[in-house]
Biopython code that builds the backbone (N, CA, C, O; Angstrom):
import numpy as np
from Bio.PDB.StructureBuilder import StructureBuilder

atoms = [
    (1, "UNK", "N", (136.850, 68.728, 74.146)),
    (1, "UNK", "CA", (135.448, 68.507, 73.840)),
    (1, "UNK", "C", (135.330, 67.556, 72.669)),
    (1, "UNK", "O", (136.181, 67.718, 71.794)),
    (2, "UNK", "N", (134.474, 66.633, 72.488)),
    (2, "UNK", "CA", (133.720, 66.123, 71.438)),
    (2, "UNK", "C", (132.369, 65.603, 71.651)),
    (2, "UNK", "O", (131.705, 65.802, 72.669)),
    (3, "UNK", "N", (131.967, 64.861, 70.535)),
    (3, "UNK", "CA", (130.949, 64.952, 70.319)),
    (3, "UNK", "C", (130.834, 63.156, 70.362)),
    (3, "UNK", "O", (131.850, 62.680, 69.853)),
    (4, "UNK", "N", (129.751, 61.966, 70.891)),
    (4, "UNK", "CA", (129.677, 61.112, 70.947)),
    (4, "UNK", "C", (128.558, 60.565, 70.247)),
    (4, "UNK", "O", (127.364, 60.801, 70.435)),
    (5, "UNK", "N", (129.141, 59.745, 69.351)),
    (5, "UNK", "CA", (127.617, 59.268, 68.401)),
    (5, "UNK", "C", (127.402, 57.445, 68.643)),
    (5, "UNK", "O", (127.344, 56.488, 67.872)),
    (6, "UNK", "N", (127.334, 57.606, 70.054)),
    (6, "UNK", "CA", (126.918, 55.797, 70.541)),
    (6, "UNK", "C", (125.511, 56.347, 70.989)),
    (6, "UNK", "O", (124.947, 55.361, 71.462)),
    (7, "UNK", "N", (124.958, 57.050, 71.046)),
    (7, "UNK", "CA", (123.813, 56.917, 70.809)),
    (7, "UNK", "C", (123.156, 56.437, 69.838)),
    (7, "UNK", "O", (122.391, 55.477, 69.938)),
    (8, "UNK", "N", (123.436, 57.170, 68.626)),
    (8, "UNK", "CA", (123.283, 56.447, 67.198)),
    (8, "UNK", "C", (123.338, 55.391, 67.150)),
    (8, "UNK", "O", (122.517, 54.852, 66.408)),
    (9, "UNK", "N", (124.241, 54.580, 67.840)),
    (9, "UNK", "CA", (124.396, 52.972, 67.278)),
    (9, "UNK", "C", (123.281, 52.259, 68.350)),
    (9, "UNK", "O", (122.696, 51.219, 68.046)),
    (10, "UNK", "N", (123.088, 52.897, 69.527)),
    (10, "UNK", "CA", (122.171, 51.926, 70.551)),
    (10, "UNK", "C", (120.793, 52.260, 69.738)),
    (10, "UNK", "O", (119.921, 51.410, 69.559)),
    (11, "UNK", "N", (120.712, 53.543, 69.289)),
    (11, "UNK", "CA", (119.119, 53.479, 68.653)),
    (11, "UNK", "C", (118.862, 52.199, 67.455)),
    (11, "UNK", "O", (117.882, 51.461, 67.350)),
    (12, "UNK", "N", (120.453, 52.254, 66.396)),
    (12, "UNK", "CA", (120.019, 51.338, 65.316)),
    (12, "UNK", "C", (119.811, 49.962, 66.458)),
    (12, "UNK", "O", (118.960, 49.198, 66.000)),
    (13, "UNK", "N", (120.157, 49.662, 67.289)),
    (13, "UNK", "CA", (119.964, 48.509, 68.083)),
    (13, "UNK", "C", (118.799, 48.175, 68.898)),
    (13, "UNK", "O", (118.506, 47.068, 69.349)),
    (14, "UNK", "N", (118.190, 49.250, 69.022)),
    (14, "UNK", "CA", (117.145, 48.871, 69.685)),
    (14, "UNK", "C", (116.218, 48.995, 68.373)),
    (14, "UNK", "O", (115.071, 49.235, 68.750)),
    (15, "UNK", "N", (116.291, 48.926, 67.106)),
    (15, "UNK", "CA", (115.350, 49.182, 66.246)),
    (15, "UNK", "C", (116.111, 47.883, 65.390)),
    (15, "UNK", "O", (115.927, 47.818, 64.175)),
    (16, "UNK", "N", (116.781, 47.085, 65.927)),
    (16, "UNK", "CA", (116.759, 45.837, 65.033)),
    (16, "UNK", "C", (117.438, 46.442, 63.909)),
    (16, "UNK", "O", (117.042, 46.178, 62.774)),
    (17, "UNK", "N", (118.574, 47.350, 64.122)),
    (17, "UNK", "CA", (118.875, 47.786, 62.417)),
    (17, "UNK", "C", (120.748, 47.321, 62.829)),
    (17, "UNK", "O", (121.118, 47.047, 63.971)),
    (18, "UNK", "N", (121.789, 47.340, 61.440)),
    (18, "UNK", "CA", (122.849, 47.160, 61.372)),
    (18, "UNK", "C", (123.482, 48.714, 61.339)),
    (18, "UNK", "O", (122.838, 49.756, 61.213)),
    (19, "UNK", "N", (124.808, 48.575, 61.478)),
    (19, "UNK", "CA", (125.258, 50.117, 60.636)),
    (19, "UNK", "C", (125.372, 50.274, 59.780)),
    (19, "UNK", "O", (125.541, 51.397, 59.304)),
    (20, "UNK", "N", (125.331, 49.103, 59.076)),
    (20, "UNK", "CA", (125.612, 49.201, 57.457)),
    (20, "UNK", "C", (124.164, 49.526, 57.134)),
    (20, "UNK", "O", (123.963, 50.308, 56.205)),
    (21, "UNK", "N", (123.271, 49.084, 57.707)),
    (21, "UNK", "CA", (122.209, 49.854, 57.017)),
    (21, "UNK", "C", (122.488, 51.213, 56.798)),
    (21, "UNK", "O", (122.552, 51.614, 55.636)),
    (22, "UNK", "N", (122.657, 51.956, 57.708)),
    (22, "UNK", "CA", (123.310, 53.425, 57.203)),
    (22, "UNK", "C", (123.839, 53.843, 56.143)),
    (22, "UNK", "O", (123.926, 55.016, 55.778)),
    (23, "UNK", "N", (124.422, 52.365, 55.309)),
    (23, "UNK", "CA", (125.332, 53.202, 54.007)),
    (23, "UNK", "C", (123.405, 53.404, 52.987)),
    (23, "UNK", "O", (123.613, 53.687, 51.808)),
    (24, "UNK", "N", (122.632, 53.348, 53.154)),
    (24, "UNK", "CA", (121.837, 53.642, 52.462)),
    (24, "UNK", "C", (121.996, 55.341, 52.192)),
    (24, "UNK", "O", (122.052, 55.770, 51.039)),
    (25, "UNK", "N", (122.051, 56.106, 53.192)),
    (25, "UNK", "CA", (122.141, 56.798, 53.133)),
    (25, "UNK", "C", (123.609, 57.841, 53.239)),
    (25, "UNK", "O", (123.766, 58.882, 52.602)),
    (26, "UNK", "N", (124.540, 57.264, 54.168)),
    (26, "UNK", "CA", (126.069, 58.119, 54.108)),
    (26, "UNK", "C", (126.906, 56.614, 53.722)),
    (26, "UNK", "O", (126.860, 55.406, 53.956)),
    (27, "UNK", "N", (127.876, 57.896, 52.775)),
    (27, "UNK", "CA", (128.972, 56.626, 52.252)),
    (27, "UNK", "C", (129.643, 55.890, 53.177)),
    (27, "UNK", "O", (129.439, 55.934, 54.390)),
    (28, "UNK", "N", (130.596, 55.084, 52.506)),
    (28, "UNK", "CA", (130.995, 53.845, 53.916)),
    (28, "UNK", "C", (132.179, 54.549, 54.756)),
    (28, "UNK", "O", (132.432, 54.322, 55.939)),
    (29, "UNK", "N", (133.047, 55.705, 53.661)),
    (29, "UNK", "CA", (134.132, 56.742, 54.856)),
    (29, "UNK", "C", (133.241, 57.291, 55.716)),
    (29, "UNK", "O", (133.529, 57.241, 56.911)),
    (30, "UNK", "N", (132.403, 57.714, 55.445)),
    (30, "UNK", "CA", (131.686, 58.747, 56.627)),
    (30, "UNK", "C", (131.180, 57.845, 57.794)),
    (30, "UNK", "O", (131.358, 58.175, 58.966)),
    (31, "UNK", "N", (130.340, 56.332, 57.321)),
    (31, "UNK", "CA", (130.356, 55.789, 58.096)),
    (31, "UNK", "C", (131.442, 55.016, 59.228)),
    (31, "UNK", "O", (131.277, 54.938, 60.445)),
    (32, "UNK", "N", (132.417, 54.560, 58.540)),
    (32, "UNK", "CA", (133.944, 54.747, 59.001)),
    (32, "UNK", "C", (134.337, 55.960, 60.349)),
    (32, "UNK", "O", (134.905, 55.757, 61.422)),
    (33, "UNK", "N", (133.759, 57.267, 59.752)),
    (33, "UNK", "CA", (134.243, 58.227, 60.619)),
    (33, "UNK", "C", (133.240, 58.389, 61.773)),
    (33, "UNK", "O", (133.566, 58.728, 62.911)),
    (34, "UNK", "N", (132.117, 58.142, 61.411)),
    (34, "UNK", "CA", (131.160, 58.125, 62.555)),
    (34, "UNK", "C", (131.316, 56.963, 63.565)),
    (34, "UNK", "O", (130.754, 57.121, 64.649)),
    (35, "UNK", "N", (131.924, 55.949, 63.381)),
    (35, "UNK", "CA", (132.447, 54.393, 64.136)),
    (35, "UNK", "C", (133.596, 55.238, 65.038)),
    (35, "UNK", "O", (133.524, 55.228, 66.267)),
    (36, "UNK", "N", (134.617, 55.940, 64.358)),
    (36, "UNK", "CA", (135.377, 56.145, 65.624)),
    (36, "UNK", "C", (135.562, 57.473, 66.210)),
    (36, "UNK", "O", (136.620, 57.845, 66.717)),
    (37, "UNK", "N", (134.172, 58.385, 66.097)),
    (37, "UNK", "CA", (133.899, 59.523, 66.648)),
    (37, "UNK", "C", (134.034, 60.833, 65.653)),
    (37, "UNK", "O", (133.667, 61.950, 66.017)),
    (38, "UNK", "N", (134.537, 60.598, 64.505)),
    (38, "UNK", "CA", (134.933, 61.456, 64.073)),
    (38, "UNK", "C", (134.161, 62.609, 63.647)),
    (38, "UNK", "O", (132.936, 62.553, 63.535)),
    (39, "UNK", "N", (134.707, 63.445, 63.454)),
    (39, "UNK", "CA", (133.405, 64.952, 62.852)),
    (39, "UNK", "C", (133.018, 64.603, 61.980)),
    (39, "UNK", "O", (133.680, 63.842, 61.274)),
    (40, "UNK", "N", (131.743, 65.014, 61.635)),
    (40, "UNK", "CA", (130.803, 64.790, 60.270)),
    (40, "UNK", "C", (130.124, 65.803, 59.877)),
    (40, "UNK", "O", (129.528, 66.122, 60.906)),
    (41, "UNK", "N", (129.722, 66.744, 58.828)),
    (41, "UNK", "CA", (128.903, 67.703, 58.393)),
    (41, "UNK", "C", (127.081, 67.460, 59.091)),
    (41, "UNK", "O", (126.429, 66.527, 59.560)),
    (42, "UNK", "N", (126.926, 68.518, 58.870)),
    (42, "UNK", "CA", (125.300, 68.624, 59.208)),
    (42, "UNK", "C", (124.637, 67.964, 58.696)),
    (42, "UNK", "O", (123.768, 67.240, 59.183)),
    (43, "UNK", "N", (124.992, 68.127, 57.416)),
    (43, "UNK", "CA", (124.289, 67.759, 56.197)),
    (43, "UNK", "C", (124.059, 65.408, 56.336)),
    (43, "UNK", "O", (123.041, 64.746, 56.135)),
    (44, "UNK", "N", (125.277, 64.994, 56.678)),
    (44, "UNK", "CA", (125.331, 63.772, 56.774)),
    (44, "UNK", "C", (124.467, 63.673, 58.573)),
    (44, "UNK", "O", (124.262, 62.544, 59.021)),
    (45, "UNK", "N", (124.216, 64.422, 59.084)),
    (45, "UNK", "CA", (123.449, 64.493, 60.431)),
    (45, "UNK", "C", (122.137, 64.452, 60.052)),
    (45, "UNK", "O", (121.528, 63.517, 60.572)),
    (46, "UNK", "N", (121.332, 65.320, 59.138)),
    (46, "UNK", "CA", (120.391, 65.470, 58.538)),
    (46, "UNK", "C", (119.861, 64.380, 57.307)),
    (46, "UNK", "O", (118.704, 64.219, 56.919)),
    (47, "UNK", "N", (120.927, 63.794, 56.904)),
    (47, "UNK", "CA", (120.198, 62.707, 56.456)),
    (47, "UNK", "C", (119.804, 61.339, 57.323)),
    (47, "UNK", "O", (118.876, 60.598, 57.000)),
    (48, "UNK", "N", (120.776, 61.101, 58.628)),
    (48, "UNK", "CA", (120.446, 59.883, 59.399)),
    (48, "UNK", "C", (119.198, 60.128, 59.601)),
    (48, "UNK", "O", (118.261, 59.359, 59.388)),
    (49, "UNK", "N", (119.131, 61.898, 60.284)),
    (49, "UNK", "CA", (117.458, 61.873, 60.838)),
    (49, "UNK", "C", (116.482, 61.764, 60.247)),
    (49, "UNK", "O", (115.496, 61.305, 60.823)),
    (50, "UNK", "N", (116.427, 62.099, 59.070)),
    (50, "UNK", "CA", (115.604, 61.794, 58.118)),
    (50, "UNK", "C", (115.611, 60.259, 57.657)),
    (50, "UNK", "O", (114.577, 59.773, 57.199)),
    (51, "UNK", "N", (116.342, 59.784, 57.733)),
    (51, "UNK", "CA", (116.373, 58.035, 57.459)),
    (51, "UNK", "C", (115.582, 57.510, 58.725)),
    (51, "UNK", "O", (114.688, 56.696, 58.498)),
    (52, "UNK", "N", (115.783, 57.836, 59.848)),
    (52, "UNK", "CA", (115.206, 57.027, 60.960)),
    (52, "UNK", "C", (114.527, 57.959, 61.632)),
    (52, "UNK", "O", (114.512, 57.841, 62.857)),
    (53, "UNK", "N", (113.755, 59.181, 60.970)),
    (53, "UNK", "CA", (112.903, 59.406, 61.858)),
    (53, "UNK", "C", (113.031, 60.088, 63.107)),
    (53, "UNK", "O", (112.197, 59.760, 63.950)),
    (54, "UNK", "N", (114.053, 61.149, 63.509)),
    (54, "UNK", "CA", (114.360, 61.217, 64.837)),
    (54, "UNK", "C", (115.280, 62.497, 64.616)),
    (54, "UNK", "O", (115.749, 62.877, 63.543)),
    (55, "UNK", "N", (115.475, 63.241, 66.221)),
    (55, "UNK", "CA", (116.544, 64.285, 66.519)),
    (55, "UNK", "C", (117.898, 63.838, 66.801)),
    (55, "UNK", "O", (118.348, 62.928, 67.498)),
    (56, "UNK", "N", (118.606, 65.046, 65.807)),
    (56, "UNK", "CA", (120.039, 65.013, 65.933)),
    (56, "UNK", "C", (120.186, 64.184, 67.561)),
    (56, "UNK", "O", (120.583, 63.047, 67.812)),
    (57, "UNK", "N", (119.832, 64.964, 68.218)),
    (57, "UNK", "CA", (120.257, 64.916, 70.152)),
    (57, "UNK", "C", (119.409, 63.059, 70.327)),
    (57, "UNK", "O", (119.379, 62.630, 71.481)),
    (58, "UNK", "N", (119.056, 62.520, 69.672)),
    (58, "UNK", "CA", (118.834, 61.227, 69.584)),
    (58, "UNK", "C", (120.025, 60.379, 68.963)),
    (58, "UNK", "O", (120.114, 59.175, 69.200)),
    (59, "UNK", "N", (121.172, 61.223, 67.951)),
    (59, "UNK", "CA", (122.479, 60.109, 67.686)),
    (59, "UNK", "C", (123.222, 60.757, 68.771)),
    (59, "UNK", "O", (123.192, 60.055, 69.782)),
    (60, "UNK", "N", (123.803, 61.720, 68.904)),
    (60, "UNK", "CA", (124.692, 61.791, 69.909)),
    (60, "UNK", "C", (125.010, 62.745, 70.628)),
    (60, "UNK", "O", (124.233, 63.681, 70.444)),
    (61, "UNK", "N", (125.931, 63.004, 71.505)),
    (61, "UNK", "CA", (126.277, 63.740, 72.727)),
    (61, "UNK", "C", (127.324, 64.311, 73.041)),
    (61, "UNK", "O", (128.367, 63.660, 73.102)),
    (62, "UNK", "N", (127.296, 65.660, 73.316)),
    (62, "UNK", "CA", (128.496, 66.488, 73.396)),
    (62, "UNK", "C", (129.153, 65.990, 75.113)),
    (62, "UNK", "O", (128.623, 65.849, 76.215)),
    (63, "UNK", "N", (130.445, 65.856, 74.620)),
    (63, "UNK", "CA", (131.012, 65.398, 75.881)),
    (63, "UNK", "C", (132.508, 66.625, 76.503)),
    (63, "UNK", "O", (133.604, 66.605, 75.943)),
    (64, "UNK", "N", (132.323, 67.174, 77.202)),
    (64, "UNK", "CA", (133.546, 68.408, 77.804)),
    (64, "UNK", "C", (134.672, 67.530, 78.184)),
    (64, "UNK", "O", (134.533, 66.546, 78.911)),
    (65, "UNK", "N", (135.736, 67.895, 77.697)),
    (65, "UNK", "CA", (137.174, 67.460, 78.209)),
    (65, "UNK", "C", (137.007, 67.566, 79.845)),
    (65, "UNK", "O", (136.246, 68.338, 80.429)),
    (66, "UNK", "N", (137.464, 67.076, 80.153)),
    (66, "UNK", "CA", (137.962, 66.587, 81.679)),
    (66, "UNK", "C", (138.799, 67.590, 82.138)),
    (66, "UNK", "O", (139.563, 67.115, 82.978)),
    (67, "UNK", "N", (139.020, 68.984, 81.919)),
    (67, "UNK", "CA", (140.044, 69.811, 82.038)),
    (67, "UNK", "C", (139.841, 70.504, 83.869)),
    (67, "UNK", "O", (138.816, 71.080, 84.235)),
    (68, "UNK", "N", (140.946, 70.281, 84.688)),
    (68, "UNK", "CA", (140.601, 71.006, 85.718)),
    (68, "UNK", "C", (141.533, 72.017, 85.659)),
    (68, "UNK", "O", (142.629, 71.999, 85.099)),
    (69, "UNK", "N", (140.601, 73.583, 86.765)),
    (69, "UNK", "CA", (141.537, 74.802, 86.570)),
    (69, "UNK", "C", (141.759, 74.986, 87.942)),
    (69, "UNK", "O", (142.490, 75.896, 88.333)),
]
sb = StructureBuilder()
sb.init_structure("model")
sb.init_model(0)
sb.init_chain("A")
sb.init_seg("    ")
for serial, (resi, resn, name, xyz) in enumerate(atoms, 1):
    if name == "N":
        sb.init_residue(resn, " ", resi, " ")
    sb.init_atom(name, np.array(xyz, "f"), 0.0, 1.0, " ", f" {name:<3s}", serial, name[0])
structure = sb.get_structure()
């Protein structure tokens, strides 16, 4: 399982924004970790939404391993 935050980046895109705009609000590791999927606290979840206005389930998407039984 993980969690996919290309949502996040198509929203800053359809809103004319960079990712670096983001370091306004999360530092540039976290932003770093959010570029290649990585886990992030709530807390750095709760500030994007509050920066742009919008639901968690608007940056990204839980995705299930591919596991067959």
């Amino acid at each position: 399982m993980s969690i996919k935050y290309y949502k996040l980046f198509d929203l800053l895109n359809r809103r004319g924004m960079k990712k670096t705009d983001l370091l306004e609000v999360v530092s540039a590791p976290t932003l770093a970790k959010l570029s290649k999927g990585k886990t992030v606290t709530t807390e750095v979840i709760s500030n994007i939404c509050n920066f742009l206005n919008c639901q968690p389930g608007d940056l990204m998407e839980y995705v299930p391993d591919n596991k067959t039984e």
